[in-house]
BAMARSE-140874 format. One record per residue (C-alpha): residue number from 1; x, y, z. Coordinates in steps of 0.05 Angstrom, whole numbers, plus 32768, in hexadecimal, padded with zeros to 4 digits. Layout:
[pt NUM [X Y Z]]
...
end
This chain:
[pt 1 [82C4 809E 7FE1]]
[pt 2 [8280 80AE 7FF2]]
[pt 3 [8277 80D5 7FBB]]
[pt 4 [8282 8097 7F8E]]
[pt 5 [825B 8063 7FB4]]
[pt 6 [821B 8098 7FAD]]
[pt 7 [8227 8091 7F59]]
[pt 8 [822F 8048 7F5E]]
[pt 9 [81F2 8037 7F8B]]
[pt 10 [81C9 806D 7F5E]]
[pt 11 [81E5 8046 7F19]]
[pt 12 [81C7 800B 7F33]]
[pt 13 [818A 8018 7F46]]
[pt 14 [8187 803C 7F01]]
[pt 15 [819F 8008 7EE1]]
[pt 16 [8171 7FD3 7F09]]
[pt 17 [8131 7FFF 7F10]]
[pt 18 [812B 8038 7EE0]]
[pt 19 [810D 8069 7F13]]
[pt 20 [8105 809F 7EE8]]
[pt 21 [80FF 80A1 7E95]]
[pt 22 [8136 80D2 7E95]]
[pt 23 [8183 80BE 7EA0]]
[pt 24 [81C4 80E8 7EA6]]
[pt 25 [81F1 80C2 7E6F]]
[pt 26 [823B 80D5 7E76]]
[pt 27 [8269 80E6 7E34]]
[pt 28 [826C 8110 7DFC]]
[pt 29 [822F 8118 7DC8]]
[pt 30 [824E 80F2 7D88]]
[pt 31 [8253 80B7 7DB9]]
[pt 32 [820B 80C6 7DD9]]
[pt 33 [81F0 80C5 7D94]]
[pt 34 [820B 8083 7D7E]]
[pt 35 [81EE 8068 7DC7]]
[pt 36 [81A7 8075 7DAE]]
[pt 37 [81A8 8064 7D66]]
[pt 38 [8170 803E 7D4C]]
[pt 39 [814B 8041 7D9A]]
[pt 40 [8112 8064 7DAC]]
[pt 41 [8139 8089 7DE4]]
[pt 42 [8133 80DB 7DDB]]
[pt 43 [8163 810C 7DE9]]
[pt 44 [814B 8140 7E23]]
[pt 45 [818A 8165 7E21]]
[pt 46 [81D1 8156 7DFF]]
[pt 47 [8210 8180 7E14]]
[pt 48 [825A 8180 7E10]]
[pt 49 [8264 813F 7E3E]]
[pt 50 [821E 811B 7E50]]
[pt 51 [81D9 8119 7E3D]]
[pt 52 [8192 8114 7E58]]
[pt 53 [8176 80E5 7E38]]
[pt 54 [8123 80CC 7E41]]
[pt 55 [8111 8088 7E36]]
[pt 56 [80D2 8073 7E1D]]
[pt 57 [80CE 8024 7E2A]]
[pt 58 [80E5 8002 7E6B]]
[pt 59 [8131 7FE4 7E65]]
[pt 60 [814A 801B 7E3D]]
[pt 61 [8181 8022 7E76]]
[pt 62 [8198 7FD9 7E6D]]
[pt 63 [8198 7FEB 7E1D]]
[pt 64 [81BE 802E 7E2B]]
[pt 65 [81F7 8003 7E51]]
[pt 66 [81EE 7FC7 7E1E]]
[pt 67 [820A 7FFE 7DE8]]
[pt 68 [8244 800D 7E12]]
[pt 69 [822C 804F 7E3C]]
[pt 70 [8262 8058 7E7E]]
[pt 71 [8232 8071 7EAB]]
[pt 72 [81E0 807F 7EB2]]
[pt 73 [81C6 80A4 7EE8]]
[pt 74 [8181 80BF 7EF7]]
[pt 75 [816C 8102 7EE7]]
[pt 76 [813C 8133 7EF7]]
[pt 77 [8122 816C 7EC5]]
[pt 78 [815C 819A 7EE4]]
[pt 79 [819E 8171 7EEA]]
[pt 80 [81CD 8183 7F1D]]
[pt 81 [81FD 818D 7EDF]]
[pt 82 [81D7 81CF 7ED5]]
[pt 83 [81AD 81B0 7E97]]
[pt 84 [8168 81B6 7E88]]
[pt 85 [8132 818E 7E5C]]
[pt 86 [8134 81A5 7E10]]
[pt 87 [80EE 81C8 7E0E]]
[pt 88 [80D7 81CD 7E58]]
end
């Protein structure tokens, strides 16, 4: 229970602040992909079910949800998923 009120207060203060230009974006890659089609969001790191993604203008969390992502979290340049940044 606690557990899921932590990844509901951090998705909204995500979602509502963008603290950090790189998000934790839950599902598998094809999916990913089709999220940031056409945006200038980059891919940090892209594995079997979630991405890091890096945003480069301010609301690209709202656009990330407004294309139907589940969940966006904040994330560092080590996730706690065991990911790192593509190139760091």
């Amino acid at each position: 229970m606690v557990a899921a009120g932590w990844v509901a207060v951090m998705a909204l203060v995500t979602w509502m602040f963008e603290p950090t230009s790189d998000v934790l974006v839950l599902g598998p890659p094809k999916r990913t992909l089709a999220l940031i089609e056409g945006t200038d969001i980059r891919i940090a790191d892209l594995r079997s079910h979630y991405a890091i993604l890096r945003g480069t203008e301010r609301g690209f969390v709202r656009t990330l949800y407004a294309r139907g992502a589940v969940l966006v979290l904040p994330a560092k340049s080590k996730s706690c998923l065991g990911g790192g940044k593509v190139g760091a």
